[in-house]
C-alpha positions as a printed NumPy array, in Angstrom:
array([[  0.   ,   0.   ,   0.   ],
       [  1.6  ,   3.702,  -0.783],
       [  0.765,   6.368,   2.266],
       [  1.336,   9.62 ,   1.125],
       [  2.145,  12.216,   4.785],
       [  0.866,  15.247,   4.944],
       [  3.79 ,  17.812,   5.36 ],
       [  2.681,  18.973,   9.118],
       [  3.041,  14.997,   9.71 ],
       [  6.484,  14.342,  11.254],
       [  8.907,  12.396,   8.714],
       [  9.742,   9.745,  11.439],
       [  6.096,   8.47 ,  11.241],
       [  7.882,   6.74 ,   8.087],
       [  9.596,   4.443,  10.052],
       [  6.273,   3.334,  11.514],
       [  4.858,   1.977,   8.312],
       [  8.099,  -0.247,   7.299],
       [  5.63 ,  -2.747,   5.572],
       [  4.359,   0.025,   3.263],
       [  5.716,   2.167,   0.647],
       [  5.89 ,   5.794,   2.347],
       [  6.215,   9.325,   1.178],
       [  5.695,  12.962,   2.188],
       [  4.15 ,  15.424,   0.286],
       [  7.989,  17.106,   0.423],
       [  9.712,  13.907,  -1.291],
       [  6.881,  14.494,  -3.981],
       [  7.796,  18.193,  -4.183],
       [  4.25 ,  19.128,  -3.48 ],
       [  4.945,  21.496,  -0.819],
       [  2.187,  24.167,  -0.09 ],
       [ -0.568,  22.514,  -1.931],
       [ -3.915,  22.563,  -0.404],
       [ -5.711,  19.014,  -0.059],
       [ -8.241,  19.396,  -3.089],
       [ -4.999,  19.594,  -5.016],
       [ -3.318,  16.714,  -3.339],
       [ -6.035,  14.383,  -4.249],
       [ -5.78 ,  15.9  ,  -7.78 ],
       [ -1.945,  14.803,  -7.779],
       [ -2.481,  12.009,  -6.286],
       [ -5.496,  10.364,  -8.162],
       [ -2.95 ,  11.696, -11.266],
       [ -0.262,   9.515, -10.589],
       [ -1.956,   6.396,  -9.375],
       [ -3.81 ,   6.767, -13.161],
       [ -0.273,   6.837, -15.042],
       [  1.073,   3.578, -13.112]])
């Protein structure tokens, strides 16, 4: 399962999900971007796997 962090979510929570595949919203470069826009992204790239 991929579990995308939210960017006021501390990084270490990472750690806590070893069995998934983890990222923050900063390792995606989508910094700043409000959570109607995060779905956007999100639902984007799930489409293009």
């Amino acid at each position: 399962m991929k579990l995308l962090l939210d960017e006021n979510l501390p990084k270490r929570l990472k750690k806590d999900f070893s069995e998934h595949e983890i990222f923050t919203v900063g390792d995606k470069g989508w910094n700043s971007k409000k959570n109607g826009e995060l779905l956007a992204l999100m639902a984007a790239e799930i489409l293009m796997c």
